[in-house]
C-alpha positions as CSV (number, residue, x, y, z in Angstrom):
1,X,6.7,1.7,-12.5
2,X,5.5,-0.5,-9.6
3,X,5.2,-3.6,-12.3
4,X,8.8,-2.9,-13.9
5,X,10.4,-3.0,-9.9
6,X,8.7,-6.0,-9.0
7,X,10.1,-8.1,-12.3
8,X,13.8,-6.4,-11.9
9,X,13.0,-7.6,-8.1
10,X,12.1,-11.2,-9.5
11,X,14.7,-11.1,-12.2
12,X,17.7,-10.8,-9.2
13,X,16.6,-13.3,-7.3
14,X,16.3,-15.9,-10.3
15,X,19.8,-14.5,-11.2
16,X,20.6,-15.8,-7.6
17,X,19.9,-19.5,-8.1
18,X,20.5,-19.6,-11.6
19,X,24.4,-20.4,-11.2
20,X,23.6,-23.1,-8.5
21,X,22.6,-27.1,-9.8
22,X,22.3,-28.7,-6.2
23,X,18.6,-29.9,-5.7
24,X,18.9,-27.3,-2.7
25,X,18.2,-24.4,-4.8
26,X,15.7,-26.0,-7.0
27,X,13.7,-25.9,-3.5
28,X,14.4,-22.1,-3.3
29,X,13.4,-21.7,-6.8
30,X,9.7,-23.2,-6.4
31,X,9.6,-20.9,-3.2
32,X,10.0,-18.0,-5.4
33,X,7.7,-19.7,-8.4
34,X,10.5,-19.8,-10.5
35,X,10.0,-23.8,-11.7
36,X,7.9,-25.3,-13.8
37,X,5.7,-26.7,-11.0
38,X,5.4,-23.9,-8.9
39,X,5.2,-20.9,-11.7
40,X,3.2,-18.4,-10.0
41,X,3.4,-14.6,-9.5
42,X,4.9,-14.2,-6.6
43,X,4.5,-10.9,-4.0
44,X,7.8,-9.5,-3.3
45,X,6.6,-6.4,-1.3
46,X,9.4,-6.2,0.8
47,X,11.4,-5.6,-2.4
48,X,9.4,-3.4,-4.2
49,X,8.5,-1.0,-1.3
50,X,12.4,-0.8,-0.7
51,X,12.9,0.5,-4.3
52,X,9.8,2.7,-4.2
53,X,11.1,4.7,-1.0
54,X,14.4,5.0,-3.1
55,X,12.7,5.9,-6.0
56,X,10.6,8.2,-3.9
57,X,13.7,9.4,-2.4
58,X,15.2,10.3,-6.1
59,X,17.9,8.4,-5.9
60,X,18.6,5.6,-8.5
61,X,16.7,2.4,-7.3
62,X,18.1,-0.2,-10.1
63,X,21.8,-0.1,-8.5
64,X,19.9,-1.6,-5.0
65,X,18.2,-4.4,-6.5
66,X,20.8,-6.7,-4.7
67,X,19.5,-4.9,-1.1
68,X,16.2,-5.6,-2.5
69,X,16.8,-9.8,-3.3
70,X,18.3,-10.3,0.0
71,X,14.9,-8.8,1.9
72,X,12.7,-11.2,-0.4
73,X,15.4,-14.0,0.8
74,X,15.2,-13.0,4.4
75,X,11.1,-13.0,4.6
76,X,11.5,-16.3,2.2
77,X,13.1,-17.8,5.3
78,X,10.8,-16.5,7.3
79,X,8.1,-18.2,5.3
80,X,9.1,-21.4,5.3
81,X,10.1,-21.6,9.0
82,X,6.2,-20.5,9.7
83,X,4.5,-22.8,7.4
84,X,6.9,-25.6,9.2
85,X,5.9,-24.3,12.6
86,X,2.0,-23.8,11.9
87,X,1.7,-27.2,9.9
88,X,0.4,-25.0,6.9
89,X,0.2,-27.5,4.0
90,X,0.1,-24.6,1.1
91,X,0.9,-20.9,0.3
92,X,-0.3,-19.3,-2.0
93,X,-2.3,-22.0,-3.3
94,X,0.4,-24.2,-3.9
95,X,2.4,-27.1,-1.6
96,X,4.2,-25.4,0.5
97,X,8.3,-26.3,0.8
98,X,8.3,-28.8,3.8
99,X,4.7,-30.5,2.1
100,X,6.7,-31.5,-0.6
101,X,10.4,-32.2,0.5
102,X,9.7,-33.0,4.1
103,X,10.3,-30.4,7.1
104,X,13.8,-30.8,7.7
105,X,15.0,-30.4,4.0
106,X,12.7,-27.3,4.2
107,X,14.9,-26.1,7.6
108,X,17.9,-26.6,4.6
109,X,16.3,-24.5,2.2
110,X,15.0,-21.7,4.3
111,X,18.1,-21.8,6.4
112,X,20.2,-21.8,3.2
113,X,17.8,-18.7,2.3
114,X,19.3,-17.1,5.2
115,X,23.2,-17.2,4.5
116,X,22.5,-16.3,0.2
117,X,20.9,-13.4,1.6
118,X,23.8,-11.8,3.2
119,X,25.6,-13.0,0.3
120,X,23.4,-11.3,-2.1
121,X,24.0,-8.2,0.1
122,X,27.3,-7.7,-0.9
123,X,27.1,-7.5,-4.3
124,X,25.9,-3.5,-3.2
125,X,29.7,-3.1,-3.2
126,X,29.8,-4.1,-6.9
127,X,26.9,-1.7,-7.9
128,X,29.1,1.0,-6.7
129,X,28.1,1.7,-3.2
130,X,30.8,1.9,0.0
131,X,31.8,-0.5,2.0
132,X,30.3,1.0,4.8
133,X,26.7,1.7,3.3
134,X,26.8,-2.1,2.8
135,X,28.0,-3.2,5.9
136,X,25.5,-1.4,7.3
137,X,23.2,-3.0,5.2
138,X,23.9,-6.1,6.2
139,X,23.7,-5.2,10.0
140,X,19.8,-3.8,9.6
141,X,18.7,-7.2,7.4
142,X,20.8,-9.0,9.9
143,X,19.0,-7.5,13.3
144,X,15.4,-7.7,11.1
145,X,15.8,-11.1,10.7
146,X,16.7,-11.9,14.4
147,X,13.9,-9.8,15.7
148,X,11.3,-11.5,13.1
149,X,12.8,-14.6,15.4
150,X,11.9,-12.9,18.4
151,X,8.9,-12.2,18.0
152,X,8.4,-16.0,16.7
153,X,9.3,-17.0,20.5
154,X,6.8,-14.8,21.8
155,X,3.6,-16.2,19.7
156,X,4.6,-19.3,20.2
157,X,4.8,-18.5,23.8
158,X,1.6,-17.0,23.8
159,X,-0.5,-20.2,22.8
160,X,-1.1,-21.8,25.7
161,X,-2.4,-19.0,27.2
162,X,-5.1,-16.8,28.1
163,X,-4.5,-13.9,29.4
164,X,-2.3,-11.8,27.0
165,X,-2.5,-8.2,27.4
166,X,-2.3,-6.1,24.9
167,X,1.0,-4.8,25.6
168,X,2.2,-8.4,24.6
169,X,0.7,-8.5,21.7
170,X,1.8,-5.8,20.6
171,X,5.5,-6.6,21.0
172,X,5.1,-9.5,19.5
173,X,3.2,-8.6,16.6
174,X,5.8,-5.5,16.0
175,X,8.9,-7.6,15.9
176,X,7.2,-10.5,14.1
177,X,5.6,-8.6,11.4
178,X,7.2,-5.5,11.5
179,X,10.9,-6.4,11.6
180,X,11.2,-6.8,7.5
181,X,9.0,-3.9,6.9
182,X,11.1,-1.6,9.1
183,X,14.2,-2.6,7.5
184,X,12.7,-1.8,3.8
185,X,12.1,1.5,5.0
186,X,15.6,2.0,7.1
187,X,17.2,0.8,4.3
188,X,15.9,3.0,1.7
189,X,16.5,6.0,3.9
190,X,20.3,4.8,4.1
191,X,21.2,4.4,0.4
192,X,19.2,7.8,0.2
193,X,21.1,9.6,2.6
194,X,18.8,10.1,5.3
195,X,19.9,11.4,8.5
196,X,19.9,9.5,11.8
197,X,16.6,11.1,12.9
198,X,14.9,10.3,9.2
199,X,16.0,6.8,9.9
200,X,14.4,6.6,13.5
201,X,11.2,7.9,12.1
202,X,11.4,5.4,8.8
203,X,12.0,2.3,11.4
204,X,8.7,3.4,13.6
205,X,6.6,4.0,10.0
206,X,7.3,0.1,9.8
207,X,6.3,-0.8,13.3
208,X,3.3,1.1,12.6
209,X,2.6,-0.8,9.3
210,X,3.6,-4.3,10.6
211,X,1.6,-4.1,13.6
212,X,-1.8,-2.9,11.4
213,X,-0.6,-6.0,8.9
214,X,-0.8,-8.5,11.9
215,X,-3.8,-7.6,12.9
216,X,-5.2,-7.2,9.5
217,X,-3.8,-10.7,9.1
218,X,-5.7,-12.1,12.8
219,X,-8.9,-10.6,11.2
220,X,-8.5,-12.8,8.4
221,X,-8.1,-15.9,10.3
222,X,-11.5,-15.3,12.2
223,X,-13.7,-13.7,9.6
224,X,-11.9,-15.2,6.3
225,X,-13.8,-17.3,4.1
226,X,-10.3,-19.2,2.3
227,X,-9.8,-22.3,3.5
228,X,-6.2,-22.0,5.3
229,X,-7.6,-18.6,6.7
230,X,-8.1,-20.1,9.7
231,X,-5.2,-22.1,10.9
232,X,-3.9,-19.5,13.0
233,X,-7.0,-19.9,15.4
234,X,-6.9,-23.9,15.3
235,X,-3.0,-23.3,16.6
236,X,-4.3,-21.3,19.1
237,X,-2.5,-18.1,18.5
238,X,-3.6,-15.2,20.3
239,X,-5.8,-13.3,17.8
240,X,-5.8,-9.8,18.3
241,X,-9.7,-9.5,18.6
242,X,-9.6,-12.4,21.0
243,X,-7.1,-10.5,22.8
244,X,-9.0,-7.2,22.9
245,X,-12.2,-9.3,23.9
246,X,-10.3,-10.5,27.4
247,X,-10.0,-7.0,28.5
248,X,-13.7,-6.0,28.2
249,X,-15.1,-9.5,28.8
250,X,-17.2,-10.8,32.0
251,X,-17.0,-13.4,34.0
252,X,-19.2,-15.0,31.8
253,X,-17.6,-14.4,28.6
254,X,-13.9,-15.4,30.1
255,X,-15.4,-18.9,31.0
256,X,-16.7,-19.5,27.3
257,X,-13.5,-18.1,25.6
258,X,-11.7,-20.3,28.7
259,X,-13.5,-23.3,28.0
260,X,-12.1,-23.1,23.7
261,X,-8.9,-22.6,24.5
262,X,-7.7,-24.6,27.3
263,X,-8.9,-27.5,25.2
264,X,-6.2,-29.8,24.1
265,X,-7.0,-30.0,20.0
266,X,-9.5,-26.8,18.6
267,X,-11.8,-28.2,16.1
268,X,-13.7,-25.9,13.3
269,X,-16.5,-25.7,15.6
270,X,-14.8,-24.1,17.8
271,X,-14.9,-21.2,15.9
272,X,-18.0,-20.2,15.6
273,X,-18.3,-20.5,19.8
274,X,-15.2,-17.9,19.8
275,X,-16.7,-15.7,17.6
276,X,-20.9,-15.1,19.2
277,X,-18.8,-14.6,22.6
278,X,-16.4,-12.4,20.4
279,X,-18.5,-10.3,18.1
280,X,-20.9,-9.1,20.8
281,X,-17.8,-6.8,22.3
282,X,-17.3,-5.1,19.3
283,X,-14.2,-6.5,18.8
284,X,-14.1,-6.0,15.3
285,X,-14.7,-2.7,14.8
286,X,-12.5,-2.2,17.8
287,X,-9.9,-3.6,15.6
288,X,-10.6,-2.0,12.0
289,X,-10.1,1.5,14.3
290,X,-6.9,0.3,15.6
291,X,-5.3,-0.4,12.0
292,X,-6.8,2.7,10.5
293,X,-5.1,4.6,13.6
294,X,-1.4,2.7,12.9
295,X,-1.5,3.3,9.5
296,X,-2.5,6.9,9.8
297,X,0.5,7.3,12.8
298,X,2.9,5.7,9.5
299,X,1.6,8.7,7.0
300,X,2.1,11.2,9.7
301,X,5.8,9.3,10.1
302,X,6.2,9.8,6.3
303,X,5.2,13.5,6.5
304,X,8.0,14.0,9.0
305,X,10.7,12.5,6.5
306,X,9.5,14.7,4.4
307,X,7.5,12.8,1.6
308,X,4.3,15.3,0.6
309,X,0.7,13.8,0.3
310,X,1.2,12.4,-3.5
311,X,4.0,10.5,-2.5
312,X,2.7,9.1,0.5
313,X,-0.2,7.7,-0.9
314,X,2.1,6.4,-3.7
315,X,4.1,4.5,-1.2
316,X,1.3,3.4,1.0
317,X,-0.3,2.3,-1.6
318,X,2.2,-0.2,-2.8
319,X,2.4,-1.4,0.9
320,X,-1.1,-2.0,1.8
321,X,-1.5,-4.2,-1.5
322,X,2.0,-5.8,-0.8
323,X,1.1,-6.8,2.7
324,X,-3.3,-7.1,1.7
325,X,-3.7,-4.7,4.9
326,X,-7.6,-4.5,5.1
């Protein structure tokens, strides 16, 4: 089933470009994999956890596959404003957008990314579903996307210093990461039906999730072995387990962390200084208990929609390999 969403998933958003000959969309479509060049299989999670939930839900999934294009349009933006902003030369390992074509034809693209996927939106009117189940639609993709901008600000906010508590992070990391996942989730429970308190519960499910996914995702960029994993760091971003190793380091500790990141350029070496002053907090254990404890807080949300134990692992399952959650 999960392997027949994802290509209907796929199959939209080709369907989406397909009509359009300005170089523009070529751009979009090797985002996406869809040319020549750039053929690759490429993870539409936000999609295919959308039409899971509605599957899950019992409700027909194929009539939302437009809802379902204009997430994976959304995060596409998403994606190639970050690898702009973080100087990331590939994704997926292939040139990224701006590597090729330059950062401000990216900006086009990803921008352009943007207004199709409200576009794309409103083709839920054609598949037979009101007005006002579209609009509304339209209004969660639309507040996802500005949040995912918020929380943007915040990181990059956060780089030049020190002493982020946790509470920070955690906003930031929520509305970054979780924005997209949340509106999946809302979605889903709004083409399904679900009442206002469902949809509360669906939208804190995602927070959950996104918020294990960043810091799944900071893990990476410390103890990864690929060789973007860890550009993140060399930016200086606040890492969670950097974060978490502020509040229980000493003096002595803060000085070495201090003396990494208040330098002007972070070189590869600098890693391996950050993690012996790191790694003797227990920082990473510290932080494989905190995403074990979000994503156990999103099964119990799930419970309280009302989604039994085969069907939560079913739908957690498809999101933790979606979003490679450790």
């Amino acid at each position: 089933m999960q392997d027949r969403i994802r290509r209907e998933v796929l199959n939209e958003l080709r369907r989406t470009f397909e009509s359009r000959t300005l170089p523009l969309y070529g751009m979009m479509s090797y985002h996406f994999g869809f040319t020549e060049e750039s053929n690759t299989d490429y993870a539409v999670h936000h999609g295919v956890s959308f039409l899971t939930l509605i599957d899950i839900f019992e409700t027909t999934w194929e009539n939302a596959l437009p809802a379902a294009a204009a997430l994976e349009l959304v995060n596409g933006f998403c994606q190639i404003h970050d690898d702009i902003e973080s100087g990331q030369p590939q994704r997926d390992e292939r040139d990224a957008l701006w590597w090729i074509w330059g950062p401000a034809q990216a900006i086009n693209a990803g921008d352009g990314m943007h207004a199709l996927a409200r576009m794309t939106a409103l083709k839920m009117i054609g598949q037979g579903y009101s007005p006002e189940i579209t609009y509304e639609a339209i209004n969660i993709l639309d507040k996802a996307g500005l949040t995912a901008c918020e929380g943007r600000f915040r990181d990059l906010e956060m780089q030049e210093r020190l002493d982020v508590s946790p509470e920070s992070y955690n906003a930031m990391a929520t509305e970054r990461t979780g924005s997209l996942i949340s509106a999946s989730l809302v979605m889903a429970g709004l083409i399904a039906g679900k009442n206002e308190k469902d949809l509360e519960l669906l939208e804190g499910c995602g927070r959950d999730i996104g918020l294990a996914n960043h810091i799944s995702s900071d893990m990476e960029q410390l103890w990864g072995s690929t060789p973007e994993s860890n550009l993140e760091f060399l930016n200086k971003k606040k890492l969670f387990p950097v974060v978490m190793a502020m509040q229980s380091a000493g003096p002595s500790e803060k000085r070495q962390l201090g003396d990494v990141y208040f330098k002007r350029v972070l070189e590869k070496d600098d890693l391996n200084k950050v993690l012996n002053t790191i790694e003797s907090l227990g920082v990473k254990q510290m932080s494989l208990d905190r995403i074990k404890e979000l994503l156990n807080s999103a099964e119990q949300c799930f419970e309280r929609v009302g989604l039994d134990n085969e069907k939560v692992c079913r739908l957690m399952d498809v999101i933790r390999s979606g979003n490679r959650i450790i």
